[in-house]
N, C-alpha and C positions, 0 to 999 in steps of 0.2 A: 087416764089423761094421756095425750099425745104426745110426744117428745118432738120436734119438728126439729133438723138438723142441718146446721148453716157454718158455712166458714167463719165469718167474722162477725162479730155481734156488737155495733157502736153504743157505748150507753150517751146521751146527751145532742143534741141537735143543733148546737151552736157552732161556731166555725171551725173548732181544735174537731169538731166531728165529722162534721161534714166534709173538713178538708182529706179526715182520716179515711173516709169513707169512700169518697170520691177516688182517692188514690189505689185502695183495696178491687172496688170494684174494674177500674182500667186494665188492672193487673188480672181481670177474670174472675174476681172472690166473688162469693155470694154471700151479701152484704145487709143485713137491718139494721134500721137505726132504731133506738126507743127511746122516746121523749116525753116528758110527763105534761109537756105546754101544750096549748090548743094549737099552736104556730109554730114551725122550724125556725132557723135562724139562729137563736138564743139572745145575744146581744147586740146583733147587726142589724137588727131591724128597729133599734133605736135610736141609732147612731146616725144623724142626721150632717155631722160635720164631714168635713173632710180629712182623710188618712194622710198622713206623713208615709214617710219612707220611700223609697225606690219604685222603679215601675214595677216591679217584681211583686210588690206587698202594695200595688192598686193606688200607688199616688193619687190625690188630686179627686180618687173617689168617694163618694159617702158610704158610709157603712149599709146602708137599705140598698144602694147597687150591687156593692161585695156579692150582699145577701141572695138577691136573686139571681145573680150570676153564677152560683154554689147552690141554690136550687135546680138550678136548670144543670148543670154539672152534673150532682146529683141523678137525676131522672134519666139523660141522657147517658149515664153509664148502668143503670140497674138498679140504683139504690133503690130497699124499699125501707119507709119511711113510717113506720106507729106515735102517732102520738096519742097525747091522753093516755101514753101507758108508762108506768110506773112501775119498778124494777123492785122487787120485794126479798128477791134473795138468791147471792150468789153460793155455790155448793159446791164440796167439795167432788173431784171430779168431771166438771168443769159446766154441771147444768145452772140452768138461769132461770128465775120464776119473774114472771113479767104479768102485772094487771092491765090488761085492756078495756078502755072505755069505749063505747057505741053510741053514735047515737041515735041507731034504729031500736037497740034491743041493749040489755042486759052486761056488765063487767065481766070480763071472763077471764080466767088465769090461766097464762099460756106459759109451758115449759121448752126453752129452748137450751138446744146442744150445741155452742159454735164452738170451734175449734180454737179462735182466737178471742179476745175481750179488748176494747178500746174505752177503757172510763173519759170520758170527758165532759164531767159532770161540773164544770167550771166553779163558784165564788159565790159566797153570799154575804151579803153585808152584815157590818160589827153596826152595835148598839152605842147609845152615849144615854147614861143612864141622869136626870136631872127632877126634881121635881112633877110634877103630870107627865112624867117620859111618852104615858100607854094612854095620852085622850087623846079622842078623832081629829086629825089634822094632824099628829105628827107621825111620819114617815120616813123611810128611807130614801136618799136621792133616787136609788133606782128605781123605786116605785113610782115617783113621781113623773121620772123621764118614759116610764110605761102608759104612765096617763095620757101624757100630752103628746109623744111620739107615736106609739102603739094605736091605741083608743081613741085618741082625741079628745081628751077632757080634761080641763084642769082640776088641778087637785080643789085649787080655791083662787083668791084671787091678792091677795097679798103675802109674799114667802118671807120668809127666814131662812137661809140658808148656813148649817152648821160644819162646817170644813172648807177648805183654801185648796184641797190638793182638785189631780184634772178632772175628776170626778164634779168634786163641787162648783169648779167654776164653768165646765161645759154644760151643764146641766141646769146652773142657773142661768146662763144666757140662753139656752133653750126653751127654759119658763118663760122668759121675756119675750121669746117671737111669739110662743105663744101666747102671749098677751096678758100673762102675772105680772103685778109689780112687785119686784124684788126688791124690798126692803136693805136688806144689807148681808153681806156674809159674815160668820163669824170666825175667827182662827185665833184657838190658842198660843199657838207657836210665836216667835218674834218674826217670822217670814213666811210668805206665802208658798205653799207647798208643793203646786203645778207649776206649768210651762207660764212662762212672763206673756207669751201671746194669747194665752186663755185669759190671763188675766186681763189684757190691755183692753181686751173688746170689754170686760166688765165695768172697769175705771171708764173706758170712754165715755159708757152708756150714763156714768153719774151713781152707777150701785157704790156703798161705801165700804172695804174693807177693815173686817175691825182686828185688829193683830193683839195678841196679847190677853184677850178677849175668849168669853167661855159663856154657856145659856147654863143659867141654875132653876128656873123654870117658867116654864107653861104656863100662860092666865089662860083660866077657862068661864066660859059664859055659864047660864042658866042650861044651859043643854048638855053642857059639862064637854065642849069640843073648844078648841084653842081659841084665844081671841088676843093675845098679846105673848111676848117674849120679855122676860127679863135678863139681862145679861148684866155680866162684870166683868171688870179686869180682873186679868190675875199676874201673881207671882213667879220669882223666877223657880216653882215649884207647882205649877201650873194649879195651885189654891187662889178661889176665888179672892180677891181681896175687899172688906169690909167694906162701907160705906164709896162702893162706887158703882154700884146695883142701876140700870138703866131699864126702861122698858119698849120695848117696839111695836106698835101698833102692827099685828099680822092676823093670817088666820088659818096659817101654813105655817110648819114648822120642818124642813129637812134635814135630812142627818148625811151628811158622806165622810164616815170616819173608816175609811177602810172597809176592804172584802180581805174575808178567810177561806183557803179552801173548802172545798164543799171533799168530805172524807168520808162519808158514809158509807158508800157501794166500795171505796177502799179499805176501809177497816176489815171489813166486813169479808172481803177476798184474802185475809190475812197478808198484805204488803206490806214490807215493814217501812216505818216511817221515821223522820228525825224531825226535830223543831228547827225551824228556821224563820224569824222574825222579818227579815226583810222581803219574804214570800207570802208571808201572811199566817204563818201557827204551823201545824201540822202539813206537812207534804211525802210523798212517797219519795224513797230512793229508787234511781232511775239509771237505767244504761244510758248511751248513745243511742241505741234503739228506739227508745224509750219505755225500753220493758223495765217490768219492776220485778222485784224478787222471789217474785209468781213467775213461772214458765205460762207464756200464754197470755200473761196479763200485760197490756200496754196502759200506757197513761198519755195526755196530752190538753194544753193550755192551762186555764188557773188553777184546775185543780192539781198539776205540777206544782204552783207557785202563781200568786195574783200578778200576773203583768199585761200586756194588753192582745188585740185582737191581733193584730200581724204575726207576734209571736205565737201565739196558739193556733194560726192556721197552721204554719210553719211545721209546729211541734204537732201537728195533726197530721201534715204531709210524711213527717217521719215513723209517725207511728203505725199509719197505714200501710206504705214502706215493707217498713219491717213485721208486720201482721202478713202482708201477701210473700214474705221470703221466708218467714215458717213455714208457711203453707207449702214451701216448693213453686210458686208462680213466679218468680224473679229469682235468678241466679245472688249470689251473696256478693260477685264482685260490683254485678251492677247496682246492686240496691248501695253497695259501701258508697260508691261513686252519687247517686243520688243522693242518700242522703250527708257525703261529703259538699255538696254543692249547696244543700239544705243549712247546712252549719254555719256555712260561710255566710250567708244571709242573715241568718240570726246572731252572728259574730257584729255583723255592721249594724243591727237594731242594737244592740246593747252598747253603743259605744255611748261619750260624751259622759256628762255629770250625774245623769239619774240612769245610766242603762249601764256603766262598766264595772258597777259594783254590782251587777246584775248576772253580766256575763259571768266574772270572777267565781261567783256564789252558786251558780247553775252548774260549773265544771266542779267545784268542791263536792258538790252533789252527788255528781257522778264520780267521785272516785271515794267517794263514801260508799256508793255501791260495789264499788269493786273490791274494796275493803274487804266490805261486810261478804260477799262472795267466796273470797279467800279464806277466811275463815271457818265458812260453812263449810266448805273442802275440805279445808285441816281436820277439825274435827267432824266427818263425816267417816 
């Protein structure tokens, strides 16, 4: 089998990738991305709303524009692009085994040598385990918003939506254009967990917020697929409480309880990892580079840490960066300066009440890294 040998080798297709990508390639690298979707993008092509933040992180635009604009980014600089290929093992040494899919002919396994590694294999969603948790109709928010965004199909035609955070309510007002009726949200917590203007377009439209509130299960028809929701109140122990069991006429059941990183292709590169709960479970420690404690290995967006698309282009733009100053394609002073100016941006997404403990948590990160660096030293 062939070894085919490349600079930089992005695993994941979504924006922490492509921005990684893009930036590598400008700087001269020669660039693959591998994606296991039939489509690039990753989550920008679901994303029908429009972005907050600065001109800088595409104010004002919808995440399907981002998308194609970082396509076209992409091409125009060399990026080349496999999808339907699936990343089966990284080695020590620094080779890649990658399955490609065809659709003239046969899956083949290809062995790549790049010099550098950009994981940005983003988040996948957490379970809420209730009664008929696993009958047909119920789903993850994201899959849903792949239906109706993606594909064009609704899931069904009356939802339940289970979580309050931006997940769950952008998502349910997106069922709605497309033309589900949204039943009601559910959230256990005593407050709603997203931004008050996701909510507002909710409340406006008449959908009911239930707070306090939790699904213990599933009604299934004769076919054994969803056809009702039961819910409760609960305690300030978040146990259902007795005798106040409701039930919702649906035929949809959605879940947005959180994403966890996606760690797989990280384990697996042996990076070392710490738990960090407000990122979502498991994340790599990370430089300012955003190399991890792999020489070689960069990381970038949720598989960092779950937060949103601006910041993983961001942390893609850096990781790129510093992928092409390994390489010797960019001096160290300028890439500091770039990606000094890179920081500062993502200094300003994380400000306010859900982004500063954000910021705080993402530099502790980083000097966990250096820590753990120091150490390896000592005892080396």
């Amino acid at each position: 089998m062939s070894v085919k040998m490349i600079d930089v080798l992005v695993i994941g297709a979504g924006p922490a990738g492509l921005a990684a990508a893009i930036e590598a390639a400008k700087l001269s690298a020669s660039v693959i991305i591998a994606d296991l979707n039939m489509k690039p993008g990753g989550q920008l092509f679901k994303q029908i709303h429009k972005f907050f933040g600065s001109s800088a992180h595409h104010s004002g635009s919808r995440g399907i524009d981002i998308g194609r604009m970082l396509l076209n980014e992409a091409e125009e600089a060399g990026v080349e692009i496999w999808l339907k290929s699936t990343v089966t093992g990284i080695f020590p040494g620094g080779k890649v085994s990658i399955e490609r899919e065809y659709d003239d002919r046969d899956a083949e396994l290809v062995t790549l040598h790049p010099k550098e590694v950009v994981i940005a294999t983003g988040a996948s969603e957490n379970a809420i385990r209730f009664k008929n948790w696993t009958a047909p109709g119920v789903m993850g928010a994201g899959a849903a918003q792949t239906m109706v965004n993606v594909n064009h199909v609704r899931p069904g035609n009356k939802v339940v939506m289970l979580g309050s955070g931006n997940v769950g309510l952008i998502v349910s007002y997106q069922l709605m254009q497309a033309g589900c009726d949204v039943k009601a949200l559910v959230e256990a917590a005593p407050k709603i967990g997203g931004y008050a203007v996701h909510a507002a377009k909710i409340r406006r439209a008449g959908v009911p917020i239930l707070l306090r509130h939790t699904i213990i299960e599933a009604k299934t028809g004769q076919d054994g697929s969803v056809c009702g929701c039961v819910t409760a109140e609960v305690n300030e122990h978040f146990a259902p409480i007795p005798g106040t069991e409701e039930t919702i006429d649906c035929d949809v059941i959605t879940i947005a309880a959180g994403l966890k990183p996606t760690m797989d292709l990280i384990k697996l590169a042996g990076c070392e990892l710490t738990y960090d709960a407000l990122f979502g479970g498991y994340v790599p420690l990370h430089s300012e580079k955003m190399e991890t404690s792999v020489r070689g290995i960069f990381v970038a967006g949720d598989s960092t840490g779950v937060e949103e698309a601006n910041t993983a282009l961001d942390e893609g733009r850096i990781a790129g960066i510093s992928a092409a100053e390994g390489l010797g394609l960019i001096s160290e002073t300028e890439a500091a300066d770039r990606r000094t100016e890179i920081w500062r941006r993502l200094d300003s997404l994380r400000m306010g009440p859900f982004g500063e403990r954000r910021r705080t948590e993402k530099n502790h990160l980083i000097e966990l890294y250096h820590e753990s660096v120091k150490e390896q030293k000592a005892f080396a």
